[in-house]
C-alpha positions in Angstrom: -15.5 -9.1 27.4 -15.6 -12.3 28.1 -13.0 -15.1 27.5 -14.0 -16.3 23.9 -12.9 -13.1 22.6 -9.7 -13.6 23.5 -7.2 -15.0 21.0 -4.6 -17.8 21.8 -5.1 -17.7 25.4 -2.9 -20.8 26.8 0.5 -21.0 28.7 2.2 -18.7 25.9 0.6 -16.2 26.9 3.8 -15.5 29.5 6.2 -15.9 26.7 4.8 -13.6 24.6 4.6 -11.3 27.2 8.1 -11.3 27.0 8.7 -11.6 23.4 7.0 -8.2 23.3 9.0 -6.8 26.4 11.6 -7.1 24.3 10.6 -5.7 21.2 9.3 -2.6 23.0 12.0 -2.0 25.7 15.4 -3.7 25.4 18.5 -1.4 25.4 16.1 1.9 26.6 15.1 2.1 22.8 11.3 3.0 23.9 12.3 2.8 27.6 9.0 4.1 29.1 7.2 4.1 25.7 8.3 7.4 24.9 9.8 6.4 21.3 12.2 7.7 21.1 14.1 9.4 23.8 16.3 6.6 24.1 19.4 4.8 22.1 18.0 4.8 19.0 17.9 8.7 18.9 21.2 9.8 19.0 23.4 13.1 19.1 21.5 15.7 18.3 18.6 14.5 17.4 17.8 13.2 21.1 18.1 16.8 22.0 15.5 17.3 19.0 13.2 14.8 20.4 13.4 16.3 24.7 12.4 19.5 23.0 9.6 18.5 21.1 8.7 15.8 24.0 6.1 18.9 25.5 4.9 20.2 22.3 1.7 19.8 20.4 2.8 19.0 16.8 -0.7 18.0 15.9 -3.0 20.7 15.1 -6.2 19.1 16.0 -8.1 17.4 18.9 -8.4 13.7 18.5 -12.0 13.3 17.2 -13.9 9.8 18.5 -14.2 6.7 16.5 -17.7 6.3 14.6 -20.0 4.6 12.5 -21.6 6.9 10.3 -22.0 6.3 6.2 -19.8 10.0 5.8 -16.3 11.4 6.5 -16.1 12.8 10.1 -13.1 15.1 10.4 -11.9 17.7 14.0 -13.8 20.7 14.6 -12.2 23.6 12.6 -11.7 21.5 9.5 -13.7 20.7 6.3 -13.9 18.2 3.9 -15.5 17.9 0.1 -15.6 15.6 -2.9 -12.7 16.1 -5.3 -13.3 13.1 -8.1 -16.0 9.8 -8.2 -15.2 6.4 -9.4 -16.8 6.9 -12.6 -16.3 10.9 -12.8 -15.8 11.2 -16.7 -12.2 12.8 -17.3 -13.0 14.1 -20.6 -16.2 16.5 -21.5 -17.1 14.0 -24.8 -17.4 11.1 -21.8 -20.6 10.3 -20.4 -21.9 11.4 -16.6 -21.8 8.0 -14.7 -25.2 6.5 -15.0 -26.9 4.9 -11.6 -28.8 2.3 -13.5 -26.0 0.9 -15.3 -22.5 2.1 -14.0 -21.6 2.5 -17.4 -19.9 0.7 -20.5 -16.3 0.1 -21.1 -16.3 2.8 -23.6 -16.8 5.2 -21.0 -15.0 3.7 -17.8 -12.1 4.1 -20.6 -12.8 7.2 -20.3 -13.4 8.1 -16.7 -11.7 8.2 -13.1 -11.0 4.2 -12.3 -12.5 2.3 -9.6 -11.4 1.7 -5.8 -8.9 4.4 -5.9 -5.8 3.6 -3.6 -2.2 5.4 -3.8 -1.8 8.6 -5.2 0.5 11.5 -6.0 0.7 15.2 -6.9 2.9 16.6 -9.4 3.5 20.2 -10.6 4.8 21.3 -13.5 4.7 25.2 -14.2 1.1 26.3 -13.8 -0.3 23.0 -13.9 -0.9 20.3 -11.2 -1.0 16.6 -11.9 -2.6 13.8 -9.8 -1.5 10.3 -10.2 -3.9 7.6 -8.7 -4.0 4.2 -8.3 -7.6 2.0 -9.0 -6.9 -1.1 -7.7 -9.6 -3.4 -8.9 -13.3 -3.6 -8.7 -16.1 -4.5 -6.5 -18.3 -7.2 -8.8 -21.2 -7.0 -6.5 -21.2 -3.0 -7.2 -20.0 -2.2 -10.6 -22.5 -5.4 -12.3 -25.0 -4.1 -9.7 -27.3 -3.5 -12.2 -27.5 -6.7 -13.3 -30.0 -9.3 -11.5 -27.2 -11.6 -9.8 -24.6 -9.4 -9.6 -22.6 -11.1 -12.3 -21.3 -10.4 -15.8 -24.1 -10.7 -18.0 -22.0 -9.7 -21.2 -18.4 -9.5 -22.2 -18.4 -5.7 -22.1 -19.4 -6.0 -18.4 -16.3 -8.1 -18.4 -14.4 -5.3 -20.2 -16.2 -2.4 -18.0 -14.7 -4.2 -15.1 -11.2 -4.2 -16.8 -11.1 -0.8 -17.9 -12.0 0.0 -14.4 -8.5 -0.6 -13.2 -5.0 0.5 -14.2 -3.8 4.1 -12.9 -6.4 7.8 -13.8 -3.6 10.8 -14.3 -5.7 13.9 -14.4 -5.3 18.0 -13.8 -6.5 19.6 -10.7 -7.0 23.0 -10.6 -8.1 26.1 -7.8 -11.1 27.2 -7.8 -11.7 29.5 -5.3 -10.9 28.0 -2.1 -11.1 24.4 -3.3 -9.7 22.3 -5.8 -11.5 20.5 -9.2 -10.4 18.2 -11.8 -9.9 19.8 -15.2 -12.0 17.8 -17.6 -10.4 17.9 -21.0 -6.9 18.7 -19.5 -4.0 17.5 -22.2 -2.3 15.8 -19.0 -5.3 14.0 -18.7 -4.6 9.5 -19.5 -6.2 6.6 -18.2 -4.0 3.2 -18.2 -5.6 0.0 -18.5 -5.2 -3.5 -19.0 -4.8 -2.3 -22.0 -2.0 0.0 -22.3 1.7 -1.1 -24.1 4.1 -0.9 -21.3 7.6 -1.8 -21.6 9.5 -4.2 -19.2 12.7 -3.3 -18.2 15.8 -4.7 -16.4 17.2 -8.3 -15.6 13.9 -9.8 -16.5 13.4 -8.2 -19.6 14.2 -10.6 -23.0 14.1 -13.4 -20.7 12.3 -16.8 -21.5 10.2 -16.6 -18.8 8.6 -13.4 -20.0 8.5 -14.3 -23.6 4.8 -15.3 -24.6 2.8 -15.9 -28.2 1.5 -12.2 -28.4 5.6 -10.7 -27.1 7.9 -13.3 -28.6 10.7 -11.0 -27.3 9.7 -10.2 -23.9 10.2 -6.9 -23.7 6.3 -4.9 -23.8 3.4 -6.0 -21.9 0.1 -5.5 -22.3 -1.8 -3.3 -19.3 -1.7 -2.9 -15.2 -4.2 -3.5 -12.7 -4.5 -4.4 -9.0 -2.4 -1.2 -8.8 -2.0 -0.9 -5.0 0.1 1.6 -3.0 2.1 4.1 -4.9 5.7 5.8 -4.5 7.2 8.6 -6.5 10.7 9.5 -7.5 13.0 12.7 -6.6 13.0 13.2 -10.8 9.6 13.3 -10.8 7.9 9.9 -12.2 5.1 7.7 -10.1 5.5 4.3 -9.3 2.3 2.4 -9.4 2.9 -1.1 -7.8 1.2 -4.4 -8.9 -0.2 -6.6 -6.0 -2.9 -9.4 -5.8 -2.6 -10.0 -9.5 -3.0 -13.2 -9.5 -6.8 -13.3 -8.7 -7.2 -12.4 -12.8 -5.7 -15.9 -14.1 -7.8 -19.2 -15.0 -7.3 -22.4 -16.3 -9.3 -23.4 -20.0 -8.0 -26.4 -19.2 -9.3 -28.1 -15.5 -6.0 -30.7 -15.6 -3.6 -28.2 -16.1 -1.1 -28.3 -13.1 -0.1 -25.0 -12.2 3.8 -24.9 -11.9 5.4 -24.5 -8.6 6.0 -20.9 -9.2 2.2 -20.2 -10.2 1.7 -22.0 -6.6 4.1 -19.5 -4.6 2.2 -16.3 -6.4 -1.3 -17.9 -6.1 -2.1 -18.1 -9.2 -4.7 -20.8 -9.6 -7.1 -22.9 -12.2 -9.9 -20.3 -11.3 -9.9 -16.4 -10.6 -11.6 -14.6 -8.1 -14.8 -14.0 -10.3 -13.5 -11.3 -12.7 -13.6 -13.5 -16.1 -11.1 -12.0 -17.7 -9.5 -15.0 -19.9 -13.3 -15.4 -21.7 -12.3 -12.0 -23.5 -8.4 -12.3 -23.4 -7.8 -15.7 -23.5 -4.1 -14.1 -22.5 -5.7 -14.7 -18.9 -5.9 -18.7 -19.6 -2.7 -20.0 -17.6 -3.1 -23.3 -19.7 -2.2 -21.3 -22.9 -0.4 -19.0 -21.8 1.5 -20.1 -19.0 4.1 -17.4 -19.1 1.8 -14.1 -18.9 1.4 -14.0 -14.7 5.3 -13.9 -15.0 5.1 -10.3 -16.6 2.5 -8.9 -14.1 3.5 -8.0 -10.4 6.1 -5.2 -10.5 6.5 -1.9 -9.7 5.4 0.3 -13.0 7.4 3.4 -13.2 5.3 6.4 -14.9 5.8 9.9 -16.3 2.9 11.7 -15.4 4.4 14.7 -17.7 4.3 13.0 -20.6 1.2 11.9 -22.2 3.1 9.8 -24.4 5.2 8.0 -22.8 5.0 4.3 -22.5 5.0 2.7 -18.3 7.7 1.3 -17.6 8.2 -2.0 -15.6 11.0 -2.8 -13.3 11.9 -5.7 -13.3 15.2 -4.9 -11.0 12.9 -4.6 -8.0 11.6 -7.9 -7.8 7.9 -9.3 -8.5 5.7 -10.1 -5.7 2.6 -8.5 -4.5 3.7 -4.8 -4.1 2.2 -2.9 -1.6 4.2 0.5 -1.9 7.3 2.0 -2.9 9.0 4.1 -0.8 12.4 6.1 -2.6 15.0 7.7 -0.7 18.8 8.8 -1.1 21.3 6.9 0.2 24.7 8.9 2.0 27.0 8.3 -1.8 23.3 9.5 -4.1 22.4 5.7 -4.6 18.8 5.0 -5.2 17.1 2.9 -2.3 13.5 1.9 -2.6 12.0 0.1 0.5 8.9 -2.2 -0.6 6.4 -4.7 1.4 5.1 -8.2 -0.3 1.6 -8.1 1.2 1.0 -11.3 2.0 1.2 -13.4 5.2 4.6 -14.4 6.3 6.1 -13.2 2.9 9.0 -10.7 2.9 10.1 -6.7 3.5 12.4 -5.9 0.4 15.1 -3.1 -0.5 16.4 -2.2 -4.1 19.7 0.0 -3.9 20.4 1.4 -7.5 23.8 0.4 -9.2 23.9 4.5 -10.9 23.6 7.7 -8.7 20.6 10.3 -8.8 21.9 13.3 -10.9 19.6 16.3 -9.8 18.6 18.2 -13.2 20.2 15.1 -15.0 19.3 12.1 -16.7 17.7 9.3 -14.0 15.5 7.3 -16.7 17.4 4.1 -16.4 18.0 4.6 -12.1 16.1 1.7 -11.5 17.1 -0.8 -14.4 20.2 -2.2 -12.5 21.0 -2.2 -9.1 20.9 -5.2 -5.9 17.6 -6.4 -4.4 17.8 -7.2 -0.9 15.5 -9.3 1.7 15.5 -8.3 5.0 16.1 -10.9 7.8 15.2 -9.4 11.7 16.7 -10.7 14.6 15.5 -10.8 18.3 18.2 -8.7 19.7 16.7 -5.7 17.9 19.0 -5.7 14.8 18.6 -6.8 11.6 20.6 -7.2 8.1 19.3 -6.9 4.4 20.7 -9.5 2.4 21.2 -9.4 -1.2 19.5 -11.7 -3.8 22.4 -12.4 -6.3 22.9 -15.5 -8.0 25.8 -15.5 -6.1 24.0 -16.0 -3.0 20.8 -18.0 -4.0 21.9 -19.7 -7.0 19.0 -18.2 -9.4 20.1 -16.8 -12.6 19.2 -12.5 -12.3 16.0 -13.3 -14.7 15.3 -15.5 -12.0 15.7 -13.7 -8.9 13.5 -10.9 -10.7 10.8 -12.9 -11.6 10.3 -15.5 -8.9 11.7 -13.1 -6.2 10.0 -14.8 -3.0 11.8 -18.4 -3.9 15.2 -16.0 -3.7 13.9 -14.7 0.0 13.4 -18.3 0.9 16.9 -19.3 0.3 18.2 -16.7 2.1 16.1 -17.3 5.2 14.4 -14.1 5.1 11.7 -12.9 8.2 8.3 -14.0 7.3 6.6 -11.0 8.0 2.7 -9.8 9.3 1.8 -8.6 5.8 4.1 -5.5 5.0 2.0 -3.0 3.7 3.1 0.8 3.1 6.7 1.9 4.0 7.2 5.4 5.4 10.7 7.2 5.5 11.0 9.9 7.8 11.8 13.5 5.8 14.4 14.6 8.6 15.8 11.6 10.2 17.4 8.1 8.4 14.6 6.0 9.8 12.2 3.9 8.1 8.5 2.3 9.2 6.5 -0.1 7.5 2.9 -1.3 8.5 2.3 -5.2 9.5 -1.1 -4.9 9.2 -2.2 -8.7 10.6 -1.3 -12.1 10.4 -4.1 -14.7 11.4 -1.4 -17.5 10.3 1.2 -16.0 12.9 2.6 -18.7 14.5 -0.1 -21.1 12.9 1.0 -22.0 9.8 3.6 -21.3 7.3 3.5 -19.3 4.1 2.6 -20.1 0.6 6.3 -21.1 0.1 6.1 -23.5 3.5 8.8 -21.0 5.2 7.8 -21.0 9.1 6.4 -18.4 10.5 7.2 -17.9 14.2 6.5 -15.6 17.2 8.8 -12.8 17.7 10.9 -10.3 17.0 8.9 -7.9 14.6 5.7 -10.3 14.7 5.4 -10.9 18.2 1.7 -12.0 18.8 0.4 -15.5 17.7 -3.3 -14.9 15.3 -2.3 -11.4 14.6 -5.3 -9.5 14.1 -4.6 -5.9 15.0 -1.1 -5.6 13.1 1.8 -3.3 14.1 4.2 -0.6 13.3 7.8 -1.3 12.9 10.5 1.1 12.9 14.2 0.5 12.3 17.2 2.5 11.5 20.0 2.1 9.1 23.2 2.1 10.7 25.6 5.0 10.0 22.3 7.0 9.4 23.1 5.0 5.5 19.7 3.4 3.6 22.3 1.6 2.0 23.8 0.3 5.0 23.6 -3.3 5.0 22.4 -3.4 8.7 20.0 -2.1 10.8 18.5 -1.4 14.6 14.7 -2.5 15.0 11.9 -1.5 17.3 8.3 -1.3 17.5 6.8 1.8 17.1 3.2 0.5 18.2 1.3 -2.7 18.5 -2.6 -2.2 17.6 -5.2 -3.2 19.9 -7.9 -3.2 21.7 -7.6 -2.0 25.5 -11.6 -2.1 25.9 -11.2 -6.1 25.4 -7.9 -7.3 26.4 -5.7 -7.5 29.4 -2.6 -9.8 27.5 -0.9 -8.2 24.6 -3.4 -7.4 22.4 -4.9 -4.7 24.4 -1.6 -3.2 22.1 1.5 -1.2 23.3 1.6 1.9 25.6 0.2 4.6 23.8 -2.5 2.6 22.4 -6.0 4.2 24.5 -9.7 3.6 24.6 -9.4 7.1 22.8 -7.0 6.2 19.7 -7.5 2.5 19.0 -7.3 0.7 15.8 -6.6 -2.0 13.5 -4.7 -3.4 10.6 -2.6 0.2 10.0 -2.0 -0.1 6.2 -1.3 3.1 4.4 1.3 5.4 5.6 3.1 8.8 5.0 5.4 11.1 6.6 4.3 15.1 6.5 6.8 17.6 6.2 7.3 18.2 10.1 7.9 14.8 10.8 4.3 13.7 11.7 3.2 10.0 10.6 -0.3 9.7 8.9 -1.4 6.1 9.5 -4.5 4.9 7.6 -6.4 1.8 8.2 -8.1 -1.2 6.8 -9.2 -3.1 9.2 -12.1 -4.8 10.7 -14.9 -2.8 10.9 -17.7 -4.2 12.7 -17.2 -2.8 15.9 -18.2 -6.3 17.6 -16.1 -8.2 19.7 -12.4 -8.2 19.4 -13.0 -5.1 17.3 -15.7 -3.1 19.5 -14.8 0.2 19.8 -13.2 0.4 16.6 -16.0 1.8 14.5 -15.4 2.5 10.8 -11.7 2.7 9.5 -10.1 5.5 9.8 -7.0 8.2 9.3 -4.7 8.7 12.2 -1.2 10.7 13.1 1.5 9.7 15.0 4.2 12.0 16.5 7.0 9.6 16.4 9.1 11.6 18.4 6.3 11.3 21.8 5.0 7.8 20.4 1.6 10.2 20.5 -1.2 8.7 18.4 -4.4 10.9 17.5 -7.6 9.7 15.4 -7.9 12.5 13.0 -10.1 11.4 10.5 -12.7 8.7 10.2 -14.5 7.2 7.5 -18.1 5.9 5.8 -19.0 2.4 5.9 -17.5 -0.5 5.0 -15.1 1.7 3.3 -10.8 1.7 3.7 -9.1 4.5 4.3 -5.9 4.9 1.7 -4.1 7.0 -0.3 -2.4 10.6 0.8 -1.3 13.4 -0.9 -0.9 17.4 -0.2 -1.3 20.1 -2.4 1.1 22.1 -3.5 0.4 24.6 -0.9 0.3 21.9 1.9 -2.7 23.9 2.5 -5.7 21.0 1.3 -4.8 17.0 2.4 -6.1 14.5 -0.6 -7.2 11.2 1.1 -8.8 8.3 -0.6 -11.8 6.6 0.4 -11.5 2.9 -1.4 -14.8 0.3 -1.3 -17.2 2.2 0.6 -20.5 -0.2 0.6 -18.7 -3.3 -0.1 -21.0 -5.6 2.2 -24.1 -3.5 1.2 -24.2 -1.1 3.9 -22.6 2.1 2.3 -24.1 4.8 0.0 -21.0 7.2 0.1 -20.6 10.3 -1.1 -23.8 10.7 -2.6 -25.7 9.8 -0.3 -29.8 8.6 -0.5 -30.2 5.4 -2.5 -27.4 6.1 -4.6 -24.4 3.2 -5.8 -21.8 3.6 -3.2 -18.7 5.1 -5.4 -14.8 5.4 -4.3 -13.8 8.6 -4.2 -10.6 11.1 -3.4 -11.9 13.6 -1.0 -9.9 16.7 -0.3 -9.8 18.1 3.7 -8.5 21.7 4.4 -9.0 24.3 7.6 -11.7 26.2 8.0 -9.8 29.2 8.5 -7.4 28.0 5.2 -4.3 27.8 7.4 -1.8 24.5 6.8 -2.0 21.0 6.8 1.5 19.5 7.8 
């Protein structure tokens, strides 16, 4: 390819040669890209890694990238439709209707739209699936309509009832799974479900509003992104771009500086919410974005219960929440702001998990920490106290990014999912790209530049990072760092964005997003990149599912997916015997009729891959 293609090509190109040297080599921490085999693998876990070094943990041969409108998967596998954007979830629910996608009475009543993170849950015979629905395409869902546009407020309402979180059975049937329609466990949350808000935030002024004078319930979720789930059984739906929902009735209202940090602006993104919920309007009710962008803690048990949100982990734009133990049974959850050059984030829990006990209030108190990375591969996470920052605790939970600015924290390449390994204290989170990298600053003017975990100026593959708490601790308050691949494109480049070492012709992507450890250690990487397999991103095709073997620094395309679609959300069933992957926005440029197929509305779906010969998926 020729020059043109090439991003940033000037006299940095040496110096970022050697900003990445660093990231991928210094102390024998990758040494010759074998990830793993070197200092940051210690004891007898580098003994671990030289034995598994010759071994073929996959299961599959790598299967080539693609553009075809369907789900392409290795020989000696299968895959099928489990559920449809739209798919009613109760039997007195209408089918979804072609012609019109349906009312807000029955998307109320059906699987959400543009499903994202998900979980399973099991409780004696039955089987519960939590899943995110992020938000809606307009184009698709008022497709019906000449311009693609509301034409009435219950389009508006279709569009909100779209989103929230669909809880639903799943059930065997023969050698597949179904939903149960009609299941008791059954719920769909809204925008307009009562949810309660929780820790330092909650009774604060700055969540107190006309409808909630005391600031303690909100009304609904929605741009419900990645997902995390806790070891006493609850889901964690997390809150990102929710700002795109919030207008202005008035056009001279000046949007505060914190409304400026989060994005929240005089106009939305299209959605037209505030005409029937004029709690949307900014300019009369300038305290309602300040209850929206948390992590929403759900018991998918219990019908009844109300969400919960937590506060004590911060508000930004959540992408996932990962939960593990630290060493003394303290609660750690490790969480990305997706946004360029914000900030990676850890909550450790004040109280200690009790197994069989009572864990309900685990993540009401505790200390929020922002990680800052430094070039010599080490990093610290420091906490957000008022202490520290000088922000009152209401504060530092509401308007968490102006407490990481204080502190300094790394302006990140858009932190996306974090993954914690099942058998080792180790951690990875996806940096999925950064045009601004070394270009401009972020919303909160904090620099943004080249190296250390971001090493490339215009980011637009993204990266894996990988770091390890010291003392093998999560809540250790320091770290070792390295990179456990740079995405690329070897087919076009020569510099450092042909991507790191075991980045191929064979296995190459972009902008890794979701991401999930299987029980054996291997690391499923899904993607949501660019797919127009033109230029910088030829050779990419559609976006796809990949796993990693982060003890070889292996990378295999396993999965890939229908057009113009994003590959996210992972779960197993309980039999680890059928992989649950979600297919989000297929069609969203015009070019997708998935899963139906024909001239049919393109629909997100969950789709459900197992072997042929039935055996087990990690």
């Amino acid at each position: 390819m020729t020059d043109s293609m090439t991003p940033s090509a000037s006299s940095r190109t040496t110096d970022l040669d050697r900003v990445i040297e660093a990231a991928i080599s210094r102390r024998g921490i990758l040494g010759v890209m074998t990830f793993g085999l070197g200092a940051f693998v210690t004891g007898t876990t580098s003994l671990t890694s030289m034995a598994l070094a010759g071994t073929d943990r996959f299961g599959f041969d790598q299967i080539p990238a693609g553009t075809d409108d369907s789900i392409t998967v290795p020989e000696g596998f299968e895959w099928y439709t489990l559920i449809r954007w739209g798919d009613p979830l109760w039997s007195d629910a209408p089918e979804f209707d072609d012609a019109t996608r349906g009312t807000a009475e029955s998307q109320a009543r059906a699987f959400g739209d543009n499903n994202d993170g998900m979980a399973v849950f099991h409780l004696a015979n039955h089987i519960i699936m939590a899943v995110n629905n992020e938000y809606t395409n307009r184009d698709i869902i008022w497709g019906n309509r000449a311009d693609n546009k509301a034409a009435s407020d219950d389009d508006i309402r279709k569009g909100m009832m779209a989103h929230g979180v669909s809880l639903f059975e799943i059930a065997p049937d023969g050698d597949r799974w179904m939903f149960v329609r009609d299941s008791v466990y059954n719920r769909r949350i809204t925008t307009g479900t009562t949810m309660e808000l929780t820790g330092p935030a909650a009774g604060s002024d700055l969540l107190k509003t006309a409808g909630d004078p005391t600031g303690t319930r909100s009304m609904g979720t929605w741009n419900n992104c990645g997902s995390g789930e806790t070891p006493w059984g609850t889901y964690l739906a997390c809150e990102e771009n929710f700002n795109g929902y919030f207008s202005s009735s008035d056009p001279d209202y000046e949007p505060t500086a914190a409304m400026q940090r989060y994005g929240v602006k005089l106009e939305d993104w299209g959605y037209g919410w505030a005409k029937v919920d004029d709690r949307f309007d900014i300019s009369r009710h300038p305290n309602e974005p300040n209850r929206a962008g948390y992590v929403v803690e759900i018991d998918p048990l219990d019908p009844a219960s109300a969400p919960k949100k937590r506060t004590a982990l911060g508000r930004f734009k959540h992408e996932n929440a990962d939960v593990v133990l630290a060493s003394d049974g303290r609660v750690v959850v490790y969480m990305g702001d997706d946004e360029r050059g914000e900030f990676l984030y850890r909550f450790v829990s004040e109280g200690h998990y009790a197994p069989g006990g009572d864990n309900s209030e685990l993540l009401n108190s505790g200390t929020l920490h922002v990680a800052r990375f430094s070039d010599d591969q080490t990093g610290e996470w420091m906490a957000l106290t008022p202490d520290s920052t000088g922000m009152s605790a209401e504060e530092i939970a509401v308007n968490t990014r102006m407490a990481g600015s204080i502190l300094g924290a790394t302006t990140m390449d858009r932190p996306e999912w974090v993954a914690s390994h099942p058998n080792r204290v180790e951690s990875y989170v996806a940096l999925t790209n950064n045009k601004n990298r070394g270009i401009k600053p972020n919303a909160g003017g904090d620099a943004t530049p080249v190296g250390g975990p971001n090493p490339r100026e215009g980011n637009l593959y993204g990266q894996i990072l990988r770091w390890r708490p010291d003392g093998d601790d999560h809540a250790a308050p320091t770290f070792s760092w390295d990179l456990f691949a740079l995405a690329g494109n070897p087919a076009v480049h020569a510099d450092a964005n042909a991507g790191s070492d075991n980045i191929n012709s064979g296995n190459m992507f972009n902008s890794p997003d979701g991401m999930m450890f299987d029980q054996q250690g291997l690391l499923w990487i899904q993607t949501d990149g660019n797919y127009s397999n033109t230029g910088n991103f030829e050779g990419h095709g559609n976006n796809q599912m990949l796993a990693g073997d982060t003890e070889t620094g292996e990378i295999r395309r396993f999965l890939v997916g229908p057009r113009e679609a994003e590959i996210t959300g992972i779960a197993w069933s309980p039999d680890r015997r059928t992989l649950f992957v979600g297919v989000q926005h297929p069609g969203e440029d015009g070019g997708s009729h998935f899963p139906s197929g024909g001239t049919s509305v393109p629909r997100s779906a969950i789709i459900a891959v197992r072997r042929t010969d039935g055996g087990l998926i990690g």
